[in-house]
N, C-alpha and C positions, 0 to 999 in steps of 0.2 A: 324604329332606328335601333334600340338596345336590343331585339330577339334579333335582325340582319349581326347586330358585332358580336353577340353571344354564339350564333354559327360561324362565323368568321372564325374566331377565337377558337372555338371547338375544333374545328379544321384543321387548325396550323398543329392545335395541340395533338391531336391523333397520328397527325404525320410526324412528330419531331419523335428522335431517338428516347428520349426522354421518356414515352409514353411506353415506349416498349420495353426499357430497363424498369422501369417503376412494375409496370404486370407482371414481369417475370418474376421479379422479385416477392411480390405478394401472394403469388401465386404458388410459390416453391417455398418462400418460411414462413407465412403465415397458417397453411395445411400442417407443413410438416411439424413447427413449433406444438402445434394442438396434438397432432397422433404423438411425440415424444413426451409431451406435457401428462395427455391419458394412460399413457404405458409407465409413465411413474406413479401416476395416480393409482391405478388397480396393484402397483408393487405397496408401493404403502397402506393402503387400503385391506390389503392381504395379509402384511404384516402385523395390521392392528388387528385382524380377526384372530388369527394365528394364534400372538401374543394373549390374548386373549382369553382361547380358549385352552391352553395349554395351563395359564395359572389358575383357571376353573377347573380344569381337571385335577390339580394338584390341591387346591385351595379352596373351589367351592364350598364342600359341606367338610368343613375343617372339625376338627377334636376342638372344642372352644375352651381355649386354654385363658378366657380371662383380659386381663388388660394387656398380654403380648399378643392377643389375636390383630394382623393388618388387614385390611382392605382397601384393595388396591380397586382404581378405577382408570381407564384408560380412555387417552383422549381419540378422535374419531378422525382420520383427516379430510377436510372440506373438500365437496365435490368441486366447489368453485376454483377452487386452488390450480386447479387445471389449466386457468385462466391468470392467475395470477397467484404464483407460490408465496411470496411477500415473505411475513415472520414464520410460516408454517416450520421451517427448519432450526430457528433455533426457541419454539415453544418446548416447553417439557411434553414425556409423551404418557405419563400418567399420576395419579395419585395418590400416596397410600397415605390412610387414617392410624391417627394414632391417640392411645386413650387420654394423651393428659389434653386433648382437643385443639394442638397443633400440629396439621395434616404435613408432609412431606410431598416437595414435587420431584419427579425426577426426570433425567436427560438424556439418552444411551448418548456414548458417542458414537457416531455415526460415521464410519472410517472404511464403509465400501466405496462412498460415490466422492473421494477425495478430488480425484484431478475435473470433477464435471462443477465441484465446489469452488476449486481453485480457477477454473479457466470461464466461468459460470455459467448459468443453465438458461435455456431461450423457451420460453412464453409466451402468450398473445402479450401479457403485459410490456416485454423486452421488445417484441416486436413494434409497437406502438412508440414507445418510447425512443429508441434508437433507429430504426429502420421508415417506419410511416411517417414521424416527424424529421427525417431529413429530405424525404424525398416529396413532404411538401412544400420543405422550402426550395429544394431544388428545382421543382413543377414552375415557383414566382422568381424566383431571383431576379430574372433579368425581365420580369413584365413590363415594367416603364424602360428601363434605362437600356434592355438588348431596342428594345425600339426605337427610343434614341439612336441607338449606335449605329443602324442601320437604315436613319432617314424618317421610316417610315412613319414616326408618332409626329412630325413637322407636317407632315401630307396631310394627316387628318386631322390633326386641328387648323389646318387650312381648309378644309372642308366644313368648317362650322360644325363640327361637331362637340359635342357638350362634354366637355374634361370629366363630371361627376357621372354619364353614360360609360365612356371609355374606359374607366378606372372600373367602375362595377361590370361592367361586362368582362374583363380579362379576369377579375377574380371571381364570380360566378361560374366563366367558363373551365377556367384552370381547375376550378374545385370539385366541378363535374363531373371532369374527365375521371381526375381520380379518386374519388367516390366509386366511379362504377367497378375499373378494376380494385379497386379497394373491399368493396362489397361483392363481388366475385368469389375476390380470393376465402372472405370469410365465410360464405356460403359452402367452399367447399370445407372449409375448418369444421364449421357446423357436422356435415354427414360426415366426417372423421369422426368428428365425437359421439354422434349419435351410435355410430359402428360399434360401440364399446359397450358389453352387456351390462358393464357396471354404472351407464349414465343414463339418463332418460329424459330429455329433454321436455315430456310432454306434463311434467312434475310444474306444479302451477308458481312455486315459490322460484325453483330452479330457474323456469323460464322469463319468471319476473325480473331476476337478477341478470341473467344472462339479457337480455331487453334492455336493460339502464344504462349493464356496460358498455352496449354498442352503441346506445343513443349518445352516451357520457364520450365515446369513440370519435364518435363523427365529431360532436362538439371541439374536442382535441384538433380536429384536421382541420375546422372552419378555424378554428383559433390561429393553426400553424400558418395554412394559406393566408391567412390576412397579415400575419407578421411579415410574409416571403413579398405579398405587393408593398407593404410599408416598406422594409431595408430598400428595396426595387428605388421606391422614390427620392432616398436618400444618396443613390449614387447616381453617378453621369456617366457608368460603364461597365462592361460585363466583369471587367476583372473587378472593381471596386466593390458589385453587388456580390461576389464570388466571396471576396475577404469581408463582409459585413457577413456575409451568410455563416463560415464559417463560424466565426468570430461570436454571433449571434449563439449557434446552438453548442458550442463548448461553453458557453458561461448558462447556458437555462438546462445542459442535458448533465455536465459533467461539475460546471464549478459551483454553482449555487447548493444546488443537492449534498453536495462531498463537504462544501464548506460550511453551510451552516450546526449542523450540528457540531465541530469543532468549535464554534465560537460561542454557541449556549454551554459546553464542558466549560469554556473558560469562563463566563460569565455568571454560571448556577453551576460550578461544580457540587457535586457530591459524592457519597460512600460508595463503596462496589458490594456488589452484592455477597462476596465471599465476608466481605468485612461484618456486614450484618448477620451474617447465615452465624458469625465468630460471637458478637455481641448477643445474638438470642442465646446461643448454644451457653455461653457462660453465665445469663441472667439465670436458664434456665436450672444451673448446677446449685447457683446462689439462692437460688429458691428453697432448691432441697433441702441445702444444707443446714438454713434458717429453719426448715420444717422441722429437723430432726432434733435442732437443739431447743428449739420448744415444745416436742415432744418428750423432750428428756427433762427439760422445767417442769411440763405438766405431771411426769409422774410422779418427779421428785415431791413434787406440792403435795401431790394424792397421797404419797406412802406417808411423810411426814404425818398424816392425821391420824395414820394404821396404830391398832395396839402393837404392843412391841411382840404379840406373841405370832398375829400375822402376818407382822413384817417380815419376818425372815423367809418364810414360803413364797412372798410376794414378791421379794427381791430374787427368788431362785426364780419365779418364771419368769420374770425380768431379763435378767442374763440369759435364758435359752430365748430368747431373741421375740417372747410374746407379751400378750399385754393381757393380765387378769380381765375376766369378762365384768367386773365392775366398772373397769376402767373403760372400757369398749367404748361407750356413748361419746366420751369426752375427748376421747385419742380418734375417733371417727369424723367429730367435728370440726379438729383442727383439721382433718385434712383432708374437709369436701372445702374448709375454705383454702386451703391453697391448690388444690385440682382447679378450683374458679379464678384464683388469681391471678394461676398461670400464665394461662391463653391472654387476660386481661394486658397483663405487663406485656407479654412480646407481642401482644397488637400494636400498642402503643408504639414501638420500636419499628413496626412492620409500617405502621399508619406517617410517623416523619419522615422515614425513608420513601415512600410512595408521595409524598408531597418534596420533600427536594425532586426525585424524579420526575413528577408532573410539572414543577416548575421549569425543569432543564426542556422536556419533551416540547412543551406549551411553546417556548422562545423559538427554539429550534424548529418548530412547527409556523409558527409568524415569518419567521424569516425565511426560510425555502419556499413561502407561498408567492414571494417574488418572480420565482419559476411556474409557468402553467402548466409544465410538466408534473410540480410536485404537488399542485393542486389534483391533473387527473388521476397519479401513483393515491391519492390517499381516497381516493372514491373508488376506483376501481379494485384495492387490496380488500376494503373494506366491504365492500358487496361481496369480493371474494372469501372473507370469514378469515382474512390473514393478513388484515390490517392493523393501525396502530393500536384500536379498541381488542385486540384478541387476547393480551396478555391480560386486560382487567378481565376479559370476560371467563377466561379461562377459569381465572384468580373465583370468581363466583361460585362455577358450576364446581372447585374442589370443593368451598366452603358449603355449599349444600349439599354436597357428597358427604362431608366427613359430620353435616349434624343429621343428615339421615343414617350413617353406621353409629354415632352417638346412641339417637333413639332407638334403635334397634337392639346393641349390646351394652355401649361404653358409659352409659346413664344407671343402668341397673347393677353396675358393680360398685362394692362396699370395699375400701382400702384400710385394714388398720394393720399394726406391726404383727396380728396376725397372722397374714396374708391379706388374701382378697374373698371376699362372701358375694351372695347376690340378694338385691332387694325382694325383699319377702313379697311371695307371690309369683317368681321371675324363676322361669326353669329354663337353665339355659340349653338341656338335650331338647327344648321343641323350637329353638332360634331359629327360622329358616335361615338359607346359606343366603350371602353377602349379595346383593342384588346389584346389577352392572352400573354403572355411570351413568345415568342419562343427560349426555352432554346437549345443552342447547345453544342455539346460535341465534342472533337477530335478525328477521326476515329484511327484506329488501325495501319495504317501506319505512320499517325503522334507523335501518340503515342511511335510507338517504335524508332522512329528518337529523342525521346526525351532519351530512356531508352534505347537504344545500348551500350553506354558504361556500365550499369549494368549489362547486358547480356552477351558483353564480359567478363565483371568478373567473370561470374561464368565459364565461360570457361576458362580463367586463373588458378581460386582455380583448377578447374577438372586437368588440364595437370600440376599444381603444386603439387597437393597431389601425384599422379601418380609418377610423377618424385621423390618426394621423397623417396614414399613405393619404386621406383625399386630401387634408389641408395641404401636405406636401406639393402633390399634383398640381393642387389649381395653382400654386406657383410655380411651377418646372418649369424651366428653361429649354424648351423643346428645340435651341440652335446648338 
């Protein structure tokens, strides 16, 4: 009985208009999203070589001038990104180290792709989100209640057939249907991307990520279809499933997503980041300026013990701005402790600010999971390396950037009023040149050990819309 209604069902659906807008559709932005997705990808990807190699040329084996020497490391942009661009555009797009061991990030702005920014850019992600997820409701809308409208769900439950058969057979077959042009379309996305000598799908981690996303995909479209038979059961008619449907995906596509993060600002507001970037920059002055005036304590204390006959020589190299080499040890000590303090105090500054921010993210992230949309945006950016984890992860790869330039150069210099020396032993004409970034990302298993419980929620919404449409059902009023 349920494999005779699941052809049934198959039938009507193959033949309705419906089936043939929904192919076309997957057919034409799902390909073409992926080839415009890769033709940005290799422009970026170009540019990070480029950029690259041009401050290697200029910078590579530098004149080592000391604690003004930078080294810059540059972020790499994700092949997955292709897939879904996420935060990839407003991450910084490199590093530079600096000796007192507070790294700089920075951000070009980016003011050639303005109106593709303003009007915004399509993706498999965009494609999934806006496009697949309306035309799986539009596939169910009218599953129970068009059937009503046209008699024919009275006929067959006059026929003793089983409400919990008929209900699963339209949303099995509905979901089939489009599944296959669904899986179609992204088969051909696939050899687009393969087309592109900059990806290579046969890459074991590439293909693992690319694998979850489509798996993590389909889950999305069993979730959608089952919401589209549920609303179905809540109406007695085509137009009524029409304004549910509606209704339904502006508040899970556009209102929940837009809104909640406004409402964790009002609830965990916190600082901006220019305000902290204000707050370091002035610890950082306050620091100094403490340094200098207990370095002018300590000499004063030192001369104070001087015979009065070397005191006058001592105050002349005083004034030409150095420090007698007696003094050395004592004026080098105060300021390997404030070179360590530094970093310490504007961590600190850096560390409340990234916990009000965690606090605001966290809420704002509980409350959009309300939407199973924003459940699958945060698994799928995330596999894609341009999820909500890329800003910490970014935050990592600088700080083991900037303690591998530390060990290298920034470690081995000595600061007194001097100038600057190098720790004995340490020649800094044999330093090799500044060595790249080596930026890492989280494989795909890690990944999803972080986004499992997302994933199970959309398994939840799936077996909760379900259970709704059948208890719905088994009381429908099929006159």
């Amino acid at each position: 009985m349920l494999i005779t209604l699941i052809r049934k069902e198959i039938t009507e659906t193959v033949l309705d208009l419906r089936f043939v807008v929904a192919s076309l559709l997957f057919m034409v932005l799902i390909p073409l999203s992926m080839y415009v997705s890769r033709v940005d990808y290799e422009q970026r990807l170009a540019g990070y070589q480029q950029e690259s190699r041009i401050w290697r040329e200029r910078h590579g084996t530098p004149e080592w001038g000391g604690k003004d020497v930078e080294g810059h490391g540059f972020r790499p942009p994700s092949v997955l990104s292709i897939f879904a661009l996420g935060l990839d555009p407003y991450l910084p797009d490199r590093v530079v180290t600096k000796f007192s061991g507070v790294f700089q990030t920075m951000k070009e702005s980016n003011t050639d792709g303005t109106l593709g920014a303003l009007l915004g850019q399509m993706d498999f992600h965009f494609c999934m989100i806006y496009v697949v997820s309306l035309m799986a409701l539009i596939f169910t809308f009218n599953t129970v209640s068009g059937e009503r409208e046209r008699g024919t769900l009275r006929l067959l439950i006059a026929q003793a057939v089983p409400r919990g058969q008929l209900l699963l057979s339209k949303w099995v077959s509905k979901t089939m249907v489009l599944l296959v042009s669904y899986l179609c379309a992204v088969c051909m996305a696939l050899l687009v991307l393969e087309a592109s000598p900059q990806v290579t799908l046969v890459d074991s981690q590439v293909a693992a990520s690319i694998g979850m996303m489509l798996a993590i995909s389909l889950l999305l479209i069993l979730c959608m279809t089952s919401l589209g038979v549920c609303l179905s059961t809540f109406a007695r008619g085509s137009l009524q499933s029409i304004t549910l449907l509606f209704s339904a995906w502006v508040i899970l596509v556009l209102g929940i997503p837009k809104i909640t993060p406004m409402m964790a600002e009002i609830i965990h507001p916190c600082e901006t980041r220019r305000v902290i970037s204000s707050r370091k920059a002035m610890l950082t002055k306050d620091l100094m300026t403490e340094f200098h005036n207990r370095r002018e304590r300590l000499t004063d204390s030192l001369l104070s013990k001087e015979d009065n006959e070397d005191r006058a020589s001592i105050e002349m190299v005083l004034r030409s701005g150095n420090v007698p080499t007696r003094y050395a040890p004592q004026v080098d000590a105060l300021w390997r402790e404030y070179r360590n303090r530094t970093p310490l105090e504007l961590e600190k500054i850096e560390e409340q600010y990234r916990n009000q921010l965690q606090a605001k993210h966290t809420l704002a992230m509980i409350l959009s999971r309300m939407s199973p949309l924003c459940c699958y945006s945060y698994s799928i950016t995330s596999l894609a390396g341009t999820g909500v984890d890329e800003p910490k992860n970014f935050m990592n790869n600088a700080k083991r950037y900037q303690h591998q330039i530390s060990q290298l150069l920034y470690d081995n210099i000595i600061i007194g009023s001097n100038g600057y020396g190098w720790e004995k032993g340490f020649d800094a004409r044999q330093v090799p040149t500044f060595p790249d970034m080596a930026y890492a990302r989280a494989n795909a298993q890690q990944v999803m050990g972080t986004r499992v419980f997302d994933v199970l929620l959309l398994v939840v919404y799936t077996l909760l819309f379900y259970s709704l449409a059948f208890i719905r059902f088994v009381k429908y009023d099929v006159r």
